[in-house]
MIGU-902034 format. One record per residue (C-alpha): residue number from 1; y, x, z. Coordinates in pm, whole numbers, plus 32768, in hexadecimal, padded with zeros to 4 digits. Example, Ala and Ser with C-alpha at 12.3 -4.5 7.8 and 13.67 -1.06 7.14 Angstrom:
BEGIN
[1 [7E3E 84CE 830C]]
[2 [7F96 8557 82CA]]
//
This chain:
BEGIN
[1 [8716 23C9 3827]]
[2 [8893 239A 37CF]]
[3 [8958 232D 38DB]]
[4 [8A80 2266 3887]]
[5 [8B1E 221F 39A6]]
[6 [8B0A 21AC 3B01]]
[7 [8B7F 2095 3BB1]]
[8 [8BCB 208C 3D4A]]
[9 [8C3C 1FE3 3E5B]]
[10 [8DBD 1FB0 3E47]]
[11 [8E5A 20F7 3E8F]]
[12 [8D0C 21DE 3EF7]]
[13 [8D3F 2348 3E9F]]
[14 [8BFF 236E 3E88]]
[15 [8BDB 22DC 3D2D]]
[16 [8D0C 2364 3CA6]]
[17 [8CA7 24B8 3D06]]
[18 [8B56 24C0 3C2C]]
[19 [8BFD 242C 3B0E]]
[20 [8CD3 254F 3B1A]]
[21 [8BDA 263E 3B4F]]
[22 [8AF1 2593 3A35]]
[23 [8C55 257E 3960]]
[24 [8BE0 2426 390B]]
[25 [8C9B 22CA 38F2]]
[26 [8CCF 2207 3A43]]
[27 [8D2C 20BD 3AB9]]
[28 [8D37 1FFA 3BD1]]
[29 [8C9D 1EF8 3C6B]]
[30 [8D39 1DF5 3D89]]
[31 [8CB3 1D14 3E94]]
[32 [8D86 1BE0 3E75]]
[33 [8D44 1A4E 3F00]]
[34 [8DA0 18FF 3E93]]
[35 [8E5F 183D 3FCF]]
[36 [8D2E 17A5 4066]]
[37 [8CAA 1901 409F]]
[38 [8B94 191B 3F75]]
[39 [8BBD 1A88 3F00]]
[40 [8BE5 1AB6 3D4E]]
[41 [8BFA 1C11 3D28]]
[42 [8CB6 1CA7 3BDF]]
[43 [8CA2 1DD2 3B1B]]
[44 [8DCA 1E6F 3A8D]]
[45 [8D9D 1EC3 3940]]
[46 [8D91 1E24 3816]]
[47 [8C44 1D89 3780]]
[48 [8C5E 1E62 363E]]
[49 [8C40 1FBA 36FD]]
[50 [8B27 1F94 377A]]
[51 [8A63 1EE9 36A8]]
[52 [895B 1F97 35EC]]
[53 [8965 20B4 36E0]]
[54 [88C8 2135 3807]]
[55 [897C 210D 3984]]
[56 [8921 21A5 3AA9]]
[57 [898C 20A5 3BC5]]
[58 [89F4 2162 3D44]]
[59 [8A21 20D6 3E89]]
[60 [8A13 214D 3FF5]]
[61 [89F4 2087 4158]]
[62 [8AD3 20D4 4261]]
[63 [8A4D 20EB 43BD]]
[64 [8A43 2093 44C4]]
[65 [8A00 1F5A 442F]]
[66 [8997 1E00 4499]]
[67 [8862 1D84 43BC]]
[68 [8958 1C81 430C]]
[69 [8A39 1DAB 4278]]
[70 [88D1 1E0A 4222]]
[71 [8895 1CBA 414D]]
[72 [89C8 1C87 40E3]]
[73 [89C9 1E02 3FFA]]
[74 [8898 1DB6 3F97]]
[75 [88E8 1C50 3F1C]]
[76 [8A22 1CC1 3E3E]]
[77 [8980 1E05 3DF1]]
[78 [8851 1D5B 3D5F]]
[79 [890D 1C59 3CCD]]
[80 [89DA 1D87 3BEC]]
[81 [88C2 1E2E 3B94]]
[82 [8850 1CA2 3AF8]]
[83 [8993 1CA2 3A3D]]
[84 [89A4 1DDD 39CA]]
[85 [8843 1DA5 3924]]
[86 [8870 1C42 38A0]]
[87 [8840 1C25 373E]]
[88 [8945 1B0C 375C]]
[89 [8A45 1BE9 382A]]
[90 [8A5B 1D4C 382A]]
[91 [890E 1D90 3771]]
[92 [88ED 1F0C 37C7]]
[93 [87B5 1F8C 3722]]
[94 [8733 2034 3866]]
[95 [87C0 202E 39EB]]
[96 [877C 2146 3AD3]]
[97 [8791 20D8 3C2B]]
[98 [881B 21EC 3D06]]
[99 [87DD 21A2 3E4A]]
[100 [880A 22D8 3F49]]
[101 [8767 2218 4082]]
[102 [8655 2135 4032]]
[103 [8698 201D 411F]]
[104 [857A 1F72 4184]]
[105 [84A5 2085 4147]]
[106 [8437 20AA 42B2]]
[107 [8320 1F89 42C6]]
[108 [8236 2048 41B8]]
[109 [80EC 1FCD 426D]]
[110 [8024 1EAB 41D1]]
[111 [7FD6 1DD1 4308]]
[112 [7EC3 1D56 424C]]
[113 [7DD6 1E83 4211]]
[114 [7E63 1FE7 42CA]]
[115 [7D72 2096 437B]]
[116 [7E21 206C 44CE]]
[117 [7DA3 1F6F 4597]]
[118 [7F04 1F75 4646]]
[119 [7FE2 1F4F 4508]]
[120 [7EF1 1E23 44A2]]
[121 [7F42 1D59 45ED]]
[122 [80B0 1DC3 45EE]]
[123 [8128 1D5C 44B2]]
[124 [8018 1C5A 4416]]
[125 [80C9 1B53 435D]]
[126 [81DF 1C74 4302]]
[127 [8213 1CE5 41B0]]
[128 [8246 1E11 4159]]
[129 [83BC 1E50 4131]]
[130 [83E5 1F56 401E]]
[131 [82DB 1EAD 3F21]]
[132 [83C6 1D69 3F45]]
[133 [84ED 1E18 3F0F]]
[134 [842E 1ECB 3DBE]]
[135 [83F0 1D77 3D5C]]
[136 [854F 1D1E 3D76]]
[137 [85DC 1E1F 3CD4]]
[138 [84EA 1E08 3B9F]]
[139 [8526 1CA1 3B75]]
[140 [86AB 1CF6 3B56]]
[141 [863F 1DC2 3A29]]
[142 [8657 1F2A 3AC4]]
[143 [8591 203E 3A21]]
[144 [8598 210F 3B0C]]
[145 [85E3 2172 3C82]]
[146 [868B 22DB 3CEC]]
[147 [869C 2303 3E8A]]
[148 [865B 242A 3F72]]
[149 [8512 242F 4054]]
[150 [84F3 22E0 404C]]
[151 [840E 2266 41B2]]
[152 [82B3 223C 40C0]]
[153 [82DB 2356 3FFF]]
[154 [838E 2474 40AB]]
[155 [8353 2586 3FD7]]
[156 [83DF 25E2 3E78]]
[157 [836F 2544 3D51]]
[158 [8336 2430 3CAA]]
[159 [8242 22E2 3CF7]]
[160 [81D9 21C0 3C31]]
[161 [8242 206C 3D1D]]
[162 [81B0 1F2B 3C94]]
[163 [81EF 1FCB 3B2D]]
[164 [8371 2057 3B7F]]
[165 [8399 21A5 3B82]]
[166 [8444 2221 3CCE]]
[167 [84CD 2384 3CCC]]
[168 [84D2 243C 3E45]]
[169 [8602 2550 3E3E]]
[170 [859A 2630 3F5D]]
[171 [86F7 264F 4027]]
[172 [864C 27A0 40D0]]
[173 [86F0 2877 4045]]
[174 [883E 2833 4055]]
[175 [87E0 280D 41E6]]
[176 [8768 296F 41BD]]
[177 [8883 29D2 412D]]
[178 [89A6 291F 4245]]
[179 [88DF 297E 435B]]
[180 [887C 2AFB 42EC]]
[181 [89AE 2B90 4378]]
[182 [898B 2AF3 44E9]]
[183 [8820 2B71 4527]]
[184 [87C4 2CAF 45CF]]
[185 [86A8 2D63 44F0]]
[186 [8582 2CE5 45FB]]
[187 [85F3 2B92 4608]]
[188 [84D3 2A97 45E1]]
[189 [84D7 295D 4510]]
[190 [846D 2809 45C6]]
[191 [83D4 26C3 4508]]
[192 [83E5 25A9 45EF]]
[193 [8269 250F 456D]]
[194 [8160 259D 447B]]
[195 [8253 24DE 4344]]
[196 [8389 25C2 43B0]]
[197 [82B4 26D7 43E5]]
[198 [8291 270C 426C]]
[199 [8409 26E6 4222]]
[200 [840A 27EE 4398]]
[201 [8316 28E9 42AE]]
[202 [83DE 28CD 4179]]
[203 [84FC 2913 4207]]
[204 [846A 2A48 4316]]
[205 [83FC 2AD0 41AE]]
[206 [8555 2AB4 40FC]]
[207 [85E8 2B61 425D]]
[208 [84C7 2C68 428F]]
[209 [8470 2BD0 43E2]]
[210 [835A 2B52 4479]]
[211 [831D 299B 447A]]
[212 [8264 28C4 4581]]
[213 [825A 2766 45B1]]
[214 [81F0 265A 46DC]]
[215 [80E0 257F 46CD]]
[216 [8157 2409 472F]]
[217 [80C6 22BF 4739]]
[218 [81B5 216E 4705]]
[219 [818A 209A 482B]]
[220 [8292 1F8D 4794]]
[221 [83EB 1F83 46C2]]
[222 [8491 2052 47DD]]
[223 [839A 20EC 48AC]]
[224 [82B3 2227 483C]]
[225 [8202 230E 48E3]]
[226 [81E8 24AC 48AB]]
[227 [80F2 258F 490D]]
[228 [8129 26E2 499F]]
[229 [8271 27AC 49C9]]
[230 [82E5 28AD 48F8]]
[231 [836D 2A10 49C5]]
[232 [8486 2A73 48E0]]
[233 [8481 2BCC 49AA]]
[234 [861C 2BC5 4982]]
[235 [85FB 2BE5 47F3]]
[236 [86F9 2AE1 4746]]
[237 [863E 29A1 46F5]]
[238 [8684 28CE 45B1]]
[239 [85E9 2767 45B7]]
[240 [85A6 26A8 4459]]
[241 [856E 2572 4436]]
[242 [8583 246D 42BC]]
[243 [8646 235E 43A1]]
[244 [86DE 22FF 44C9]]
[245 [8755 21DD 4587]]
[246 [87D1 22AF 46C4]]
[247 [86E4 2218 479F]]
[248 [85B1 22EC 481B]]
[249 [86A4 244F 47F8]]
[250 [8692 244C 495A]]
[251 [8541 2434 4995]]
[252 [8505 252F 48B0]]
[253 [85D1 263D 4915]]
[254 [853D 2632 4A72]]
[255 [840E 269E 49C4]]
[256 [8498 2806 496E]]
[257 [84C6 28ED 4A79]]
[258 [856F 2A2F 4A8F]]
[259 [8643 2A0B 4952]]
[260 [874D 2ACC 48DE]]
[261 [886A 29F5 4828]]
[262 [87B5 2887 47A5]]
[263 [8840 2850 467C]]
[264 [879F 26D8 45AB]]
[265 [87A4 26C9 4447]]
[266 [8738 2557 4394]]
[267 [873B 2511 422B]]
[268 [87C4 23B6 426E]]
[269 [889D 2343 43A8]]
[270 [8828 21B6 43CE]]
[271 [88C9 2193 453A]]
[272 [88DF 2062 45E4]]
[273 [89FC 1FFC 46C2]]
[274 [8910 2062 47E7]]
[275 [88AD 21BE 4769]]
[276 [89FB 221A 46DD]]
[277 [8A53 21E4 4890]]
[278 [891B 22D1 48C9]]
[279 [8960 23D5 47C0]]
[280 [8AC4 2406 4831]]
[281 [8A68 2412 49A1]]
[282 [8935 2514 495E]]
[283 [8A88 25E6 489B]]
[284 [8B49 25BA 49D2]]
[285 [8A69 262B 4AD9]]
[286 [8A0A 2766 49D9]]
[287 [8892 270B 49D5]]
[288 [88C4 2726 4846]]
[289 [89D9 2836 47C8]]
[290 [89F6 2786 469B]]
[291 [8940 2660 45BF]]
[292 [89C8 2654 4432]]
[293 [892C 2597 4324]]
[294 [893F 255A 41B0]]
[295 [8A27 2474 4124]]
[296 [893B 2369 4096]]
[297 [89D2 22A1 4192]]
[298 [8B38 226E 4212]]
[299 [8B3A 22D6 434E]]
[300 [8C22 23BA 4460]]
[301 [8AD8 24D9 4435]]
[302 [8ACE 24BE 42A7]]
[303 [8B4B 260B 425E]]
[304 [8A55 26AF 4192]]
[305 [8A50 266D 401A]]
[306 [892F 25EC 3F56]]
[307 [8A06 25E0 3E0E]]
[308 [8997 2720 3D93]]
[309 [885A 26AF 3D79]]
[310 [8859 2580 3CBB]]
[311 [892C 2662 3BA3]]
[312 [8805 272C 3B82]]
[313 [8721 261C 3B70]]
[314 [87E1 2590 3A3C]]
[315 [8861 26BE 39AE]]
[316 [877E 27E6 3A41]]
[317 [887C 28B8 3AA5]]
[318 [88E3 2903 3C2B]]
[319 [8A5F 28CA 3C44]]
[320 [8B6B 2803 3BC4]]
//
């Protein structure tokens, strides 16, 4: 697919850095409100350049976040992605949808018919969050969604949602990579549930180390329950997990005895005002030498770049 350019949030690096690695056209896009508060976003560039072409559309959360930043990106960001398609307005022949962290990805249970008797009392009437937010997307006239490990589909590839193509960028390896040269050659790779215990063994197999993951059971939104310990036996320990909100690190933790240096790796940092408070204390007190994570958030952890890998998606090469 030819990507003509991409549009972000106001000045986001993030954008401007792929177009320049793709060497491709790039504008911008800006949140802006009438007086009363309504929001009208605009994009920047003129209706003739894009029209007839195909856009790729960027935009990243910052966290922590309160769940009306949450609405409020998704509101203008949907509402580009609408204009950019218009036949009447932009009409772009095709819109890629890059969106690094799938937001509302994490209820991915149907309420009505899972096999857990648990998740059917805990969240009947609930919909589930990232089929309405596929539904969204597709009736703004996207063609297509790119994001990493998104919560229903964590590994690579891609999956067929209600007849939109979603594409899952792994994000692995470039943890691999940023966290190769901290780990002593026994160190042991840690998923936090059976989920992050596949992106734990994909990553163990990029490193040449060994994986393991805990077994846990969701009592509610912010208590869960693990079973067992694992005896570290002084070898570094790196913990993986898709997401994050902070909360439950500490919990966690206590679960590994014996460790060498803790180090927590997450594709996407989602903290809360609570769990950012957590995750720096946890730092403090040294219970966790270090916790990094990919920047398909904004956040003070987003250090490790995901860029290179949506230039090989579009262009199959590795590097800029």
């Amino acid at each position: 697919m030819k990507v003509f350019g991409l549009y972000c949030f106001g000045n986001d690096g993030f954008g401007r850095g792929l177009a320049e690695c793709l060497k491709c056209g790039f504008g911008v896009f800006v949140e802006e409100y009438y007086g009363d508060g309504e929001p009208c976003p605009r994009v920047l560039v003129d209706y003739g350049e894009v029209e007839g072409k195909c856009v790729a559309v960027v935009a990243r959360l910052r966290f922590p976040a309160k769940f009306s930043d949450v609405a409020r990106y998704l509101h203008n960001f949907l509402r580009v992605v609408s204009s950019l398609s218009d036949e009447e307005l932009f009409n772009a022949e095709c819109v890629d949808v890059i969106l690094p962290y799938f937001v509302l990805g994490r209820q991915d249970h149907n309420p009505r018919t899972d096999p857990s008797r648990l998740v059917r009392v805990r969240d009947r009437g609930k919909d589930v969050g990232y089929r309405s937010l596929i539904k969204m997307f597709k009736g703004c006239g996207a063609g297509r969604v790119v994001t990493f490990n998104p919560h229903f589909h964590v590994l690579e590839g891609c999956v067929k949602v209600l007849g939109l193509d979603v594409v899952s960028l792994s994000g692995v390896r470039v943890l691999g990579e940023y966290f190769r040269p901290k780990l002593g050659g026994d160190a042991v790779v840690l998923g936090r549930d059976e989920k992050a215990g596949r992106l734990a063994k994909q990553l163990a197999e990029q490193l040449n180390l060994r994986s393991y993951y805990f077994e846990k059971r969701r009592i509610s939104e912010r208590e869960v329950e693990y079973r067992g310990k694992f005896d570290a036996k002084g070898r570094d320990v790196l913990i993986v997990d898709d997401l994050t909100t902070g909360m439950g690190i500490v919990e966690f933790v206590e679960r590994v005895v014996n460790p060498g240096n803790v180090y927590f790796g997450v594709i996407h940092a989602t903290l809360t005002l609570e769990g950012y408070g957590v995750l720096k204390e946890v730092l403090r007190s040294g219970e966790i030498r270090d916790f990094d994570a990919t920047n398909t958030t904004v956040s003070p952890f987003s250090k490790i770049n995901v860029i290179p890998e949506l230039v090989k998606f579009y262009t199959g090469k590795t590097s800029c």
